[in-house]
N, C-alpha and C positions, 0 to 999 in steps of 0.2 A: 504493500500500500504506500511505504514513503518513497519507494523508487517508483511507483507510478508518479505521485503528485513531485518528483523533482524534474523529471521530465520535462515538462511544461515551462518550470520555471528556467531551464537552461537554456530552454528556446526562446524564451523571452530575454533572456541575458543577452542570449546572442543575437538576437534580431534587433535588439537595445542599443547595442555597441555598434553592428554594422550599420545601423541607422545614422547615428552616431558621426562614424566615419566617414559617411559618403555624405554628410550634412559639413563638414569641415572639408570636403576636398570640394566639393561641386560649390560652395561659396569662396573658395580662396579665390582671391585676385593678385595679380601681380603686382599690384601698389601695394602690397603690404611686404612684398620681398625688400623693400626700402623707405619705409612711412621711416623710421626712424636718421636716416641720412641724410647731411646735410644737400642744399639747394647747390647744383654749378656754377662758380661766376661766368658771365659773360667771356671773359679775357679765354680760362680754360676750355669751352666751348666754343668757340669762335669756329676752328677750322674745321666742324663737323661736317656742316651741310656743304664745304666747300669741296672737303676729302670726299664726299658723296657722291658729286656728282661727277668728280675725277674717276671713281669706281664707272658710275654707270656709262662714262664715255665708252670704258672698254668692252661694251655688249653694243657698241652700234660697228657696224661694218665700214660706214663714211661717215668723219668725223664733220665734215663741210654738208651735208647732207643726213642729217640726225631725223630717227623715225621714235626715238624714244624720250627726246631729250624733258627735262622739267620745263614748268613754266618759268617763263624767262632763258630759258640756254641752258647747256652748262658753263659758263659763263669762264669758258678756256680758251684759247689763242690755240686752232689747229697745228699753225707754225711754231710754236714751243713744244710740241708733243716731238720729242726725241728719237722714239721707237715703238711702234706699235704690233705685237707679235700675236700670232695666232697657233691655231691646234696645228697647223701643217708645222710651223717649228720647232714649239715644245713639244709635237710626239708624244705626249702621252706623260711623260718628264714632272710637267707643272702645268697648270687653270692657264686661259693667255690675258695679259698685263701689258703694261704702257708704261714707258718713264717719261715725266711730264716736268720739264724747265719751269716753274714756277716766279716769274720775276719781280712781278707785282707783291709777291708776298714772301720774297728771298727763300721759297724751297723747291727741294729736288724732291719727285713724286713717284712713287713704283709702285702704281697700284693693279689690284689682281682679282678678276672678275670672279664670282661664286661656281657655284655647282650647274652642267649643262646635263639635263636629263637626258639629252640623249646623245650623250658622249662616251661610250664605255669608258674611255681613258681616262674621266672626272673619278669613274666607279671605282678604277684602277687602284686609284691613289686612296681611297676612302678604304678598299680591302684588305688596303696591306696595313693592317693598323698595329696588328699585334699590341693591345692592349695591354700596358702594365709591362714589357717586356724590353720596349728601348728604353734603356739610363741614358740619361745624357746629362754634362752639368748638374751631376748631380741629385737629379730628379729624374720624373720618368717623364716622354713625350710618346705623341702619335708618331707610328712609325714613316708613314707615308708622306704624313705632311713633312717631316723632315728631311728626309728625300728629295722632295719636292724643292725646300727651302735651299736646300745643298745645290741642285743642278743651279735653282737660279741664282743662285750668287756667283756661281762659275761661269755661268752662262752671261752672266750682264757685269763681274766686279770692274772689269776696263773700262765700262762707259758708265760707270758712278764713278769709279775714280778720277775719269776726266774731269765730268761737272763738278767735282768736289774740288776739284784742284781750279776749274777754273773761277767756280764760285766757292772760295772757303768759309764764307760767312756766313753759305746757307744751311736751313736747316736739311735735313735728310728724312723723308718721312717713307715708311711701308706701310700699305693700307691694302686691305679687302673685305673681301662679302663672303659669310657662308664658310665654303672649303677654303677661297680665299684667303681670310680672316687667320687661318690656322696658319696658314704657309707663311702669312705678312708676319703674325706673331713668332714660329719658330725663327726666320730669318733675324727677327730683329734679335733675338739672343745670340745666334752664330754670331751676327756682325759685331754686336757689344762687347763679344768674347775676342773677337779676331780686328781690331779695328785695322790694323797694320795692310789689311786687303783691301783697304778702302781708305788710303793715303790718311791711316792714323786721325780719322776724323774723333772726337772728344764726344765723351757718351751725354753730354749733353746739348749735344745737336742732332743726335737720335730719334727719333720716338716713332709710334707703332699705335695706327687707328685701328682698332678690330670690330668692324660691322655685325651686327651679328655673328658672336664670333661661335666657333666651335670649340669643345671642350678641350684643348689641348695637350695639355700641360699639368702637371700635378703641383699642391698648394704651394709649396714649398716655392716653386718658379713662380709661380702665378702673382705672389705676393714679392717676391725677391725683384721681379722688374716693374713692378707696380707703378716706377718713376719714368718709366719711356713706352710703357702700354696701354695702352687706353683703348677698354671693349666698349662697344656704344649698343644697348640693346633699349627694342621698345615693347614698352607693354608685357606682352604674356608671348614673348616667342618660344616656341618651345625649344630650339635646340642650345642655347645656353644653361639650360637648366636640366636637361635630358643626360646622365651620365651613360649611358646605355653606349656601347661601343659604335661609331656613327656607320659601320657597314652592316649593323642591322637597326638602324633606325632608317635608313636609305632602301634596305630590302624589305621594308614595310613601309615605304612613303604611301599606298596605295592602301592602306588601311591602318595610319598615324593615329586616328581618335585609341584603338585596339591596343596598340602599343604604351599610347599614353595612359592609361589605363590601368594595364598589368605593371607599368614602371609605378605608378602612383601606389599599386597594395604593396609592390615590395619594398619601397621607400618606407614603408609604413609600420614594418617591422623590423627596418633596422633603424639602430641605432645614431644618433650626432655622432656620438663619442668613436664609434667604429668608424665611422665615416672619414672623419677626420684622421685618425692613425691609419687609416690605410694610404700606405705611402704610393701606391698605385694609381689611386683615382686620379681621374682628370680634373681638369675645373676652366673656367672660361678666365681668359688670361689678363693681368694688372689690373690698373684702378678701371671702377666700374662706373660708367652714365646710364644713366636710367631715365629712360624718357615714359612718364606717368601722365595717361591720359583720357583713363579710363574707372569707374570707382565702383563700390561695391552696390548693387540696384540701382546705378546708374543709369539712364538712355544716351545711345549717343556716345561721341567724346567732347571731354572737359576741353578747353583752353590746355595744351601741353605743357609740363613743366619739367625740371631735367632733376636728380636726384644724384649725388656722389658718393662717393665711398672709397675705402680697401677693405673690404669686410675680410677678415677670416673664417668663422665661426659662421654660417646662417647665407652662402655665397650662390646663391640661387639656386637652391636644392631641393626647391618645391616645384613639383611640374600644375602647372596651371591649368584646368581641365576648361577651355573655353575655344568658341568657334572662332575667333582672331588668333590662336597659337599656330599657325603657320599664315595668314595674313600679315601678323608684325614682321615675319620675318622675313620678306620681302624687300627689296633695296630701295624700289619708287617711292615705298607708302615712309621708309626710317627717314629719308631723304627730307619729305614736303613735312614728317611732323619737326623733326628735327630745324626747319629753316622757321618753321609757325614758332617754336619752341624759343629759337632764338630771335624773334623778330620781338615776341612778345617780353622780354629779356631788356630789348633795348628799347621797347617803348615805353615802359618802367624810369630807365634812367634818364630819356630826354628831357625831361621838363628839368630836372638837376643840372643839365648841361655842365659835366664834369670838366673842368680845365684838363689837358694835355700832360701835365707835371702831376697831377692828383690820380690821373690815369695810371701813369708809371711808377708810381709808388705802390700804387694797388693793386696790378701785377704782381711788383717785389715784393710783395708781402704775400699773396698769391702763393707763388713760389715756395716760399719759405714756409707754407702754414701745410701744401702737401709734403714736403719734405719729412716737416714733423711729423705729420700725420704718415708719413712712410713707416719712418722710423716706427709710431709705435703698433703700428700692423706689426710688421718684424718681429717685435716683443712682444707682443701679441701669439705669434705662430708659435717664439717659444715656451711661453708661459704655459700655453695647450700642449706643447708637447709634439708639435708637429715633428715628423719626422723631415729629418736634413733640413730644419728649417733654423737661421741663426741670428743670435740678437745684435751680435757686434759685426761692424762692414768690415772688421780688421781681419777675424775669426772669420767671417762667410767666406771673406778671399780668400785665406788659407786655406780652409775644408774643401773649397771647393775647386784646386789646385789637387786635393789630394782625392779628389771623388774623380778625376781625370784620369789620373795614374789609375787608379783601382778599375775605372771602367778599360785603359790599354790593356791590363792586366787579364781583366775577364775575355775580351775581344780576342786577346792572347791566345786562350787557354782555350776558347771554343773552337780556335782554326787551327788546335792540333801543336802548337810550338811554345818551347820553354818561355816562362816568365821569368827574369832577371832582375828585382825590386832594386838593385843598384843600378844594373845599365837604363831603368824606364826613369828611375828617379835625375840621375847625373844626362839622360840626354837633352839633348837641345827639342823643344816641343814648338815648329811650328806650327803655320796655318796649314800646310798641307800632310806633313805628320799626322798631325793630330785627326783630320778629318780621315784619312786614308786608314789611320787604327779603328776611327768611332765605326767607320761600317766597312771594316772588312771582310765579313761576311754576316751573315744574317743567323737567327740562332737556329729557327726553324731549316737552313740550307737547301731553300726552294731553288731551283736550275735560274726561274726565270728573273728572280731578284737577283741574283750573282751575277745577268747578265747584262741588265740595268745601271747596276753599280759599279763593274766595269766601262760600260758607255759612256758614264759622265766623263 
């Protein structure tokens, strides 16, 4: 008799709970992955919508002749576009990108178009992911996009070296969309690592727009370049938040609500705490912009407003169950809220009409206040306990000089030949050293990667 009458009541427990559950996930919005983070200034916003539309140049075919452009243009000089490369070059290699002489605004531009659905060779790069499995710097990356990041630096370092040499004062920026996003981001760590291939250009003339970006990179990076990366997401996209390996989130693009769905229960019983020591996960790469424009039984969208951060803890880890997570992630729609976002920014400060000298200070202060706030992300990752994450820039150099060694070491040992901890330590470690250990062979020892990374 009491095992009949508990019956009832387990079902009820359970029916309680899952009600519950699916009451907390089918209300979450994406404004609340960042209700707590500060507003962007202007100054740090500024080159979004402008990096945007340099992105979406690279999907028109005739730059004189635009079938996609925004209202108003994309408001670029045909004749400053350097080089404009398609799938017939990169082969399958890397997305195809454009390097863009930038004069008006003293920077050099390499930006790299998103994922083409029907390009095998986009799929290409996406399946060689080997999650959790390339170290690199210390941390782990997506295999493919680093690859990727590799050709193109080999394939283009001559002609940023020129414009850097001939313009030293510019900035240097890597920007993309999507698959993009990933490869903009791995490159900019090769390059910060290797500047000496790029006529020793100063890592603060660096930096790295990540559009929609993809998960790349594990916390430890993610937060360690926080100062020359910058992801820009809007609203509820889902693939910054999706840690799901991205070659089966791509082999379900054709049933995404399904996917999102089963990620949401499993998300559900695991742990922060796991999440976070797992030194494998990826995450979407440096400081984050959040463009909020949508609210909780809202209609419609709000007025845009842009949201900051370097979160550690809490880094978009919730997937958003709504009909806009693959609409935000689109590059026309990040573009036009992103320029509302910033118009509405500066329509704010006009009536103030800030003096020029007031400007420039507020900037420099600007500067100095993400710095801090770098910093204590940092100390932040180690107080959690992140793994290979470190509080001191003296100590991160070192470790991470020795997380080098350790990865030739391994690279070593997998292709069959003695490790020598004196001869790796006392050798001379350049740029092409060092790249030529990080992928000397693959771990898995597929034919067709071997023959890939030969060809570069």
């Amino acid at each position: 008799m009491s095992i009949a009458f508990g019956v009832p009541i387990l079902e009820c427990v359970s029916c309680l709970a899952c009600s519950r559950w699916a009451w907390k996930r089918c209300t979450y919005v994406g404004a609340y992955d960042s209700e707590k983070w500060t507003l962007a200034s202007i100054e740090a916003f500024e080159p979004v919508p402008r990096i945007c539309r340099i992105i979406l140049a690279v999907y028109e075919e005739d730059l004189r002749n635009p079938k996609w452009a925004p209202p108003g243009g994309y408001g670029i000089d045909p004749g400053k576009v350097v080089k404009k490369v398609g799938y017939e070059t990169t082969q399958g290699n890397a997305p195809p990108y454009l390097i863009y002489e930038d004069n008006e605004n003293h920077d050099i531009v390499l930006a790299i178009r998103g994922l083409n659905l029907a390009k095998e060779s986009d799929y290409a790069v996406l399946l060689d992911n080997k999650l959790g499995q390339r170290k690199f710097d210390g941390g782990y990356v997506h295999n493919g996009l680093l690859n990727s990041a590799r050709w193109l630096l080999k394939a283009e370092s001559e002609t940023l070296k020129d414009l850097i040499e001939k313009n030293p004062s510019y900035t240097l920026t890597f920007a993309g969309h999507s698959l993009g996003s990933g490869v903009a981001a791995l490159l900019t760590v090769i390059v910060a690592n290797a500047k000496e291939r790029l006529a020793n250009i100063p890592r603060s003339q660096i930096r790295c727009y990540a559009i929609a970006p993809a998960r790349c990179m594990s916390l430890n990076l993610a937060v360690r370049y926080a100062d020359i990366i910058n992801s820009i997401i809007l609203q509820d996209d889902f693939l910054p938040r999706t840690a799901t390996p991205l070659e089966d989130i791509f082999k379900s693009v054709f049933c995404l609500p399904c996917l999102l769905c089963v990620r949401c229960m499993r998300d559900t019983f695991t742990s922060d705490e796991k999440k976070l020591k797992d030194p494998r996960r990826l995450y979407a790469p440096g400081r984050l912009y959040h463009i909020v424009e949508r609210k909780f039984c809202g209609c419609g969208r709000y007025p845009p407003m842009v949201k900051t951060a370097i979160p550690v803890d809490g880094r978009f880890e919730h997937i958003v169950l709504s009909c806009n997570a693959t609409s935000d992630h689109a590059i026309i729609w990040i573009e036009r809220e992103a320029k509302k976002a910033l118009d509405l920014m500066k329509e704010k400060e006009q009536p103030m009409e800030v003096p020029s000298r007031q400007k420039m200070e507020r900037k420099e202060s600007m500067v100095k206040e993400h710095k801090e706030e770098h910093k204590n992300a940092l100390e932040r990752a180690a107080t959690l306990q992140i793994p290979h994450a470190f509080s001191s820039s003296d100590d991160r150099e070192i470790k991470r000089k020795d997380e080098i060694v350790l990865d030739e070491e391994e690279n070593l040992a997998s292709a069959g030949e003695p490790a020598s901890n004196e001869h790796i330590a006392t050798r001379k470690t350049n740029w092409d050293e060092l790249i030529d250990r990080l992928f000397e062979k693959d771990t898995s020892g597929r034919a067709v990667l071997k023959k890939k990374t030969d060809s570069i």
